[in-house]
C-alpha positions in Angstrom: -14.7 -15.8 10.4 -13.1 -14.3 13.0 -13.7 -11.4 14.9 -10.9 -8.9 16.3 -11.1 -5.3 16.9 -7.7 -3.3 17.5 -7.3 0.0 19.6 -5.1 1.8 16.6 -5.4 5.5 16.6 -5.9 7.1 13.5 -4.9 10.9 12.4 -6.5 11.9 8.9 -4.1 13.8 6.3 -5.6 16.6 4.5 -5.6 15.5 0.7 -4.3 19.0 -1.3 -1.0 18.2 1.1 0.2 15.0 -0.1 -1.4 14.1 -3.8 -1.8 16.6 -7.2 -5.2 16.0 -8.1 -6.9 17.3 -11.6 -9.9 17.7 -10.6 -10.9 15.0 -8.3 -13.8 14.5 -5.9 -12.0 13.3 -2.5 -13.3 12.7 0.6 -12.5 13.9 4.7 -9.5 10.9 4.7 -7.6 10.0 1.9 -6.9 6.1 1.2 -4.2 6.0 4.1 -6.6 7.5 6.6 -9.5 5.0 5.4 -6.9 2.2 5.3 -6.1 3.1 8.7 -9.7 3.9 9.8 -10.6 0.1 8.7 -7.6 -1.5 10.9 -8.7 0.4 13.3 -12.4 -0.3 13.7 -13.5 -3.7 11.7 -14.9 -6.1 13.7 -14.8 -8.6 10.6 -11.6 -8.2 9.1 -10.3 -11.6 7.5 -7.9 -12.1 4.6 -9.1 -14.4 1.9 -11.7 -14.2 -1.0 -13.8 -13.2 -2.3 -12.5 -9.8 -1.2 -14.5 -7.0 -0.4 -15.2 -4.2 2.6 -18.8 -3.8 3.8 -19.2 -0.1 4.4 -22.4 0.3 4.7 -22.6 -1.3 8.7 -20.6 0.8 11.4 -17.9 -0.8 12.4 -17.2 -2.2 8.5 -16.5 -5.7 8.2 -14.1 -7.0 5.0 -12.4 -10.1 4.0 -9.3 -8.4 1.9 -5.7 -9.6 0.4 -3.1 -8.0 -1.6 -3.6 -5.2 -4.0 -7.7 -4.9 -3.8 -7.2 -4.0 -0.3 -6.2 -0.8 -1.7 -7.7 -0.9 -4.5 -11.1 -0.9 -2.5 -9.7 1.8 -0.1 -8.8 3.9 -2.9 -12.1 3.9 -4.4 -13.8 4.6 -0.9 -11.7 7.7 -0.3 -12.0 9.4 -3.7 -15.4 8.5 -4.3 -14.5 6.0 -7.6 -16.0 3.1 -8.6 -15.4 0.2 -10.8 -15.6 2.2 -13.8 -13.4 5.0 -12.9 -10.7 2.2 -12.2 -11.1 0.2 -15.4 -10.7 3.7 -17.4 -7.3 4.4 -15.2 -5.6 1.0 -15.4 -7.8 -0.9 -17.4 -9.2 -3.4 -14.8 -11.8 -2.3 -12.5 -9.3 -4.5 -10.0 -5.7 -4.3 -10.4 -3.2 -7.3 -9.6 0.0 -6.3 -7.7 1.6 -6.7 -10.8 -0.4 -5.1 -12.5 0.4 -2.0 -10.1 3.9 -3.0 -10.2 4.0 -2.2 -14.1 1.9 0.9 -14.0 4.5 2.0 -11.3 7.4 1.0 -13.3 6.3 2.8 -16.5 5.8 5.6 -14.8 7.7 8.7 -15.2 10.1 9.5 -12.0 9.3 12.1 -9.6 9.3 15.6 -11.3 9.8 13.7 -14.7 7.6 15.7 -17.9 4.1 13.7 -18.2 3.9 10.4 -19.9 2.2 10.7 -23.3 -0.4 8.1 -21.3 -1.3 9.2 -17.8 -0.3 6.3 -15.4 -1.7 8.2 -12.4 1.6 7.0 -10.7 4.9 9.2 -10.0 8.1 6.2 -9.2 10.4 7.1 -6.3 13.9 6.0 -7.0 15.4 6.8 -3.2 14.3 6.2 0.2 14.2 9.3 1.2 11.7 10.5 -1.0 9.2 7.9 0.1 6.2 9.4 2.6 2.5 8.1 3.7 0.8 7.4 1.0 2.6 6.0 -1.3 2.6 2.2 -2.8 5.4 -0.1 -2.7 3.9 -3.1 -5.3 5.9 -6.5 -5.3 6.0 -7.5 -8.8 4.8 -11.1 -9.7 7.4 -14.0 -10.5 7.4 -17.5 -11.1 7.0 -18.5 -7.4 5.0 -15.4 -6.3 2.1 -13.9 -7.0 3.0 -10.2 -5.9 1.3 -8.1 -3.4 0.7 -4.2 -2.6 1.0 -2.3 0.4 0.2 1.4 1.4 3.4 3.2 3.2 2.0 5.3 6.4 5.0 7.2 6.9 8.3 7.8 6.0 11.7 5.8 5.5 13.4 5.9 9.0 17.0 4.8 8.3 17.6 1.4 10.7 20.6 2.4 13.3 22.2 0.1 14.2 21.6 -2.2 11.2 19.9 -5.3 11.2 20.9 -8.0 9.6 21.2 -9.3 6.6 23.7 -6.5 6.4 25.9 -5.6 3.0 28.3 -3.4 2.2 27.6 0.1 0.8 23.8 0.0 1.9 21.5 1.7 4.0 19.0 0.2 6.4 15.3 2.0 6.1 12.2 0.9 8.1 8.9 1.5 6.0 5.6 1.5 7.5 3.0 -0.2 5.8 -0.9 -0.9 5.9 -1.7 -4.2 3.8 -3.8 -7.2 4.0 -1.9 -10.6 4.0 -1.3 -13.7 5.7 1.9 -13.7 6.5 3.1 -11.4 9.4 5.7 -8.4 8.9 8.2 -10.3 11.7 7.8 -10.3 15.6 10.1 -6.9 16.8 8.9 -4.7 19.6 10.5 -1.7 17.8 8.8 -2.3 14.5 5.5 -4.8 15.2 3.2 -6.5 13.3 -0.6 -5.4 14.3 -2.0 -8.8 13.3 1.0 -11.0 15.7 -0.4 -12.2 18.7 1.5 -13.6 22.0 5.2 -14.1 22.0 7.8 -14.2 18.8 8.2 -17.7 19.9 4.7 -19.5 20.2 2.8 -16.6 18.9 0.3 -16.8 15.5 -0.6 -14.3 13.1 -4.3 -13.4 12.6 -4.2 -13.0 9.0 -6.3 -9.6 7.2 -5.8 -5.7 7.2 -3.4 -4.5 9.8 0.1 -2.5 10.0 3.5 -3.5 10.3 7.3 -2.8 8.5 9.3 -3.8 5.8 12.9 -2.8 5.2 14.4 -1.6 1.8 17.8 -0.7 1.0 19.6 1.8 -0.6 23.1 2.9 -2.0 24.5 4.7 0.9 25.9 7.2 -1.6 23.3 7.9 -4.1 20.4 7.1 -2.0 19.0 4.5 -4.7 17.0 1.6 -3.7 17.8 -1.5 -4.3 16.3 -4.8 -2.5 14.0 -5.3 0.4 13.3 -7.5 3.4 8.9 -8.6 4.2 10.3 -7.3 7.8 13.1 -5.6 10.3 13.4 -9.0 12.1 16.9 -9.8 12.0 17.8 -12.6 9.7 20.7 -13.8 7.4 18.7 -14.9 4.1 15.7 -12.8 4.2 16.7 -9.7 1.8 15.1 -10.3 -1.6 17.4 -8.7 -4.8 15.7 -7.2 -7.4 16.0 -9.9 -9.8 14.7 -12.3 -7.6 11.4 -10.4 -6.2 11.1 -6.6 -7.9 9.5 -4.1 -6.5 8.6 -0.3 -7.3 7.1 2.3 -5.2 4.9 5.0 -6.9 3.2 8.3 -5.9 0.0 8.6 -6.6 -0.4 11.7 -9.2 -3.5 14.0 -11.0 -5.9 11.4 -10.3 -9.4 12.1 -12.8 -13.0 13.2 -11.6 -15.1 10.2 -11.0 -17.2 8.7 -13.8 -20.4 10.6 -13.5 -23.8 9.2 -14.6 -25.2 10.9 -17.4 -28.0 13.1 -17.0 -31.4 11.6 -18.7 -32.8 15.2 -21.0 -36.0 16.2 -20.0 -39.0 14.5 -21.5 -40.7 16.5 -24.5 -42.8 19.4 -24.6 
């Protein structure tokens, strides 16, 4: 396995400021932060299977892909376990599209409650998107689909980059996720797991940051398609029909599962 450690600095977000919890146990970091805090710190970090993060040695180590890279950073910042996310979205590990189709039942942003609680808010424009949200790829015949945390918000791409179309906005979204395929080779939006020169370089694959591009309708705002980076290229945007994907706000998330309490023995 291999062994990397990475000098990223990582700020923590008070929870009450971003999500609308019921009643939920959180901890000091929400799941950016301990996304982040993991980049940051693992001296094990691979990507690959069987996936999961050792907490309990300082610095973690974790071999991680795809969506249970958040789905095991979510659980470590709110304090859930396997049980907690089998009664949310019926698997106590969620595929990508999976997340995708929670996402893209959900109610928009503002929208009256579902009669089922998704635990997911959709964000139809790019300007609405800030850190903490998930952007999940939904699965197709060629692809399997894949989830990524967004650290911060949509900065719109001036000038653009191409592939460039008509009536559309540029944004540049940053993203935590674990993969082995790097987010492009730019110096103004890099890839934490590149390594040496765009031409020559290699990617170490497992958790790191990096940015993909979506687009919008420059007059409504409304997203359309998306680009795995903000290298320039001329076939790299991917249409909706040809790989969807949704981002979602995480919303009223439920109290962890508790045990239950044995009664005390009889008199």
């Amino acid at each position: 396995m291999s062994r990397r450690t990475t000098s990223l600095a990582v700020a923590s977000l008070a929870i009450g400021s971003l999500l609308t919890f019921g009643s939920a146990t959180a901890s000091a970091q929400d799941h950016t932060g301990v996304a982040l805090g993991f980049i940051g710190s693992a001296v094990v970090n691979d990507w690959g299977s069987p996936c999961v993060i050792d907490w309990s040695v300082s610095p973690p180590t974790g071999t991680t892909k795809g969506a249970c890279f958040f789905s095991l950073v979510f659980k470590r910042a709110y304090g859930y376990a396997d049980r907690d996310l089998q009664a949310m979205w019926g698997s106590s590990g969620p595929t990508s599209s999976a997340y995708f189709d929670f996402i893209n039942t959900s109610p928009t942003l503002g929208s009256p409650a579902p009669a089922v609680e998704t635990y997911f808010r959709k964000l139809t424009t790019a300007r609405q998107i800030q850190r903490g949200d998930i952007l999940a790829i939904g699965a197709t015949d060629t692809y399997a689909g894949h989830t990524v945390i967004i650290t911060g918000p949509a900065a719109e791409i001036l000038p653009q980059v191409m592939p460039r179309y008509s009536g559309t906005k540029q944004y540049a979204v940053p993203v935590a996720d674990s993969t082995n395929t790097s987010h492009g080779c730019n110096a103004s939006y890099p890839d934490s797991r590149w390594r040496g020169p765009c031409t020559g370089g290699y990617m170490d694959p497992g958790a790191g940051t990096g940015y993909l591009r979506v687009y919008a309708d420059s007059l409504t705002g409304v997203l359309l398609g998306f680009t795995w980076s903000v290298t320039s290229s001329l076939t790299s945007y991917y249409s909706p029909s040809t790989r969807p994907f949704r981002i979602g706000r995480l919303f009223k998330l439920p109290t962890p599962i508790q045990d239950p309490v044995d009664p005390p023995p009889p008199p």
